[in-house]
C-alpha positions in Angstrom: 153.2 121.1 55.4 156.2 122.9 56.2 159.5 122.9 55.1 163.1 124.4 56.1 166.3 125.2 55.4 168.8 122.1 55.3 172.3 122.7 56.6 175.1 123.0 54.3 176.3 120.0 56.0 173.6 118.2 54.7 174.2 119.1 51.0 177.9 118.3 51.8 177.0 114.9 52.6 174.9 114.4 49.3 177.6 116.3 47.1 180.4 114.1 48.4 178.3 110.6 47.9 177.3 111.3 44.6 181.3 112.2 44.0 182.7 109.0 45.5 180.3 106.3 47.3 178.9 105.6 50.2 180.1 104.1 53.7 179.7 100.4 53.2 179.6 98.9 56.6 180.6 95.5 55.6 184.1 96.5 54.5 184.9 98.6 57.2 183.5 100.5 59.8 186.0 103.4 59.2 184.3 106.6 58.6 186.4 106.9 54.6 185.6 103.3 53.6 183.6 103.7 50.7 180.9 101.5 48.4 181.6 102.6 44.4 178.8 103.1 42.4 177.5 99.4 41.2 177.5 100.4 37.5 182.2 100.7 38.0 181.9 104.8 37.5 181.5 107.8 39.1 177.9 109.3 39.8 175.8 111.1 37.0 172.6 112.3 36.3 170.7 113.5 33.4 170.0 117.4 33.5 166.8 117.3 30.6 169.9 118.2 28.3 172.9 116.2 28.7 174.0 114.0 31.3 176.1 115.5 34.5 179.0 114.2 36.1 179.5 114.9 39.7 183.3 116.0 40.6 185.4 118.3 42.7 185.6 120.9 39.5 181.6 121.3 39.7 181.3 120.3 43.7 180.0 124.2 44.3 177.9 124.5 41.1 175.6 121.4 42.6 175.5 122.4 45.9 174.8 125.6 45.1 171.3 123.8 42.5 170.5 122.2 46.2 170.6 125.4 48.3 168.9 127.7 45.8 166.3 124.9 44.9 165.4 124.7 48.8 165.2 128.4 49.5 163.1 128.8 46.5 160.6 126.1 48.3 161.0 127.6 51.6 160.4 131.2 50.0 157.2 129.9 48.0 155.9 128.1 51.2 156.3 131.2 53.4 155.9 133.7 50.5 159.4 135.3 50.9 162.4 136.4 48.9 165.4 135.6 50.6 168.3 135.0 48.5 170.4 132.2 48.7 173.8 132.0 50.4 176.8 131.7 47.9 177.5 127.7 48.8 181.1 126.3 49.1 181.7 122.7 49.1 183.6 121.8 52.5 184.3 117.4 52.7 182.1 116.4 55.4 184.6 114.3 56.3 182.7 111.0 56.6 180.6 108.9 53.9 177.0 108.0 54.8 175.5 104.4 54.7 173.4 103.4 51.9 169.8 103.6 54.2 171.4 107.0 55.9 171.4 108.4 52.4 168.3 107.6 51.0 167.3 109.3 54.4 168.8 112.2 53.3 167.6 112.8 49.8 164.0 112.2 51.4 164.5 114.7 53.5 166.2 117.2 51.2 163.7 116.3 48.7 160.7 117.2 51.2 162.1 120.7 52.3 162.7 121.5 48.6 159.8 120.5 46.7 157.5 123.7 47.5 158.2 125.8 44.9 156.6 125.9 41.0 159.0 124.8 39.4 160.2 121.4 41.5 158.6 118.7 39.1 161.1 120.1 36.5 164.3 121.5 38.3 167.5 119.9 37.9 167.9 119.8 41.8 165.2 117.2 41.6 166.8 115.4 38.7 169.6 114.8 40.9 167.9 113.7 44.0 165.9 111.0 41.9 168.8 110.1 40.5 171.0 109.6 43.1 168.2 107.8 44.9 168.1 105.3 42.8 171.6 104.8 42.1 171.8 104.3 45.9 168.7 102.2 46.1 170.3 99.5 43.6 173.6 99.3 46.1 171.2 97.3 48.9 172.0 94.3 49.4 170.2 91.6 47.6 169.3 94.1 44.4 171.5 92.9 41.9 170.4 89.3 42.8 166.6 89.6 42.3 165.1 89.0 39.5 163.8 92.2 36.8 160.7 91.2 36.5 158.2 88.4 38.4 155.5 86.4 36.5 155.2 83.7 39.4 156.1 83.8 43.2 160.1 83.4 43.6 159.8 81.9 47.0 156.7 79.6 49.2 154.1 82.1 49.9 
């Protein structure tokens, strides 16, 4: 397998979904109209200590867990030591669709998941987190049922 480093870009584009939504298509095709997070709040994850809020004051600090998680997969992959960029948060200046998202995380999550520690890094934590938060905005989620015991339509 190998892996690479994602663009900053890239991380902008999961930093600024988990801060305010995603594009939702069906309001508006304009590149700023945004989906909330189902659940009426702002994007969080749990850390293995506490749980994290994603906002502009800590923007930097997660980018900067994505960038140093994916060089640390790239740099066990290719047995290097290259150090990590300092990151800045820069608005993307457009929200991604729900599957365009989940896209992303996969992809992020693929070039990242190289090194030892991946299984228990919080830059993991917030990929499966935000994954699943965005996996529960497609259409149809809310309204299927939790659990199935017989078929809920003709097979």
């Amino acid at each position: 397998m190998s892996c690479y480093i994602v663009s900053t870009y890239q991380i902008d584009l999961m930093v600024k979904a988990a801060m305010e939504g995603l594009q939702d298509a069906r309001i508006s095709p304009a590149p700023h109209a945004t989906k909330k997070w189902n659940y009426g709040g702002s994007f969080s994850f749990y850390d293995g200590k506490s749980r994290v809020e994603i906002t502009r004051d800590n923007a930097n600090e997660i980018g900067q867990m994505l960038l140093d998680a994916n060089y640390a997969s790239v740099n066990a992959r290719y047995k290097e030591a290259d150090l990590s960029p300092k990151y800045t948060y820069k608005d993307p200046r457009q929200c991604l669709t729900i599957p365009e998202l989940l896209k992303c995380i996969d992809n992020y999550k693929y070039q990242a998941c190289e090194f030892e520690n991946w299984e228990t890094c919080k830059a993991r934590m917030f990929c499966n987190s935000l994954f699943k938060s965005t996996a529960t905005m497609v259409d149809g989620y809310e309204a299927a049922p939790w659990g199935f015991s017989k078929p809920v339509r003709a097979v």
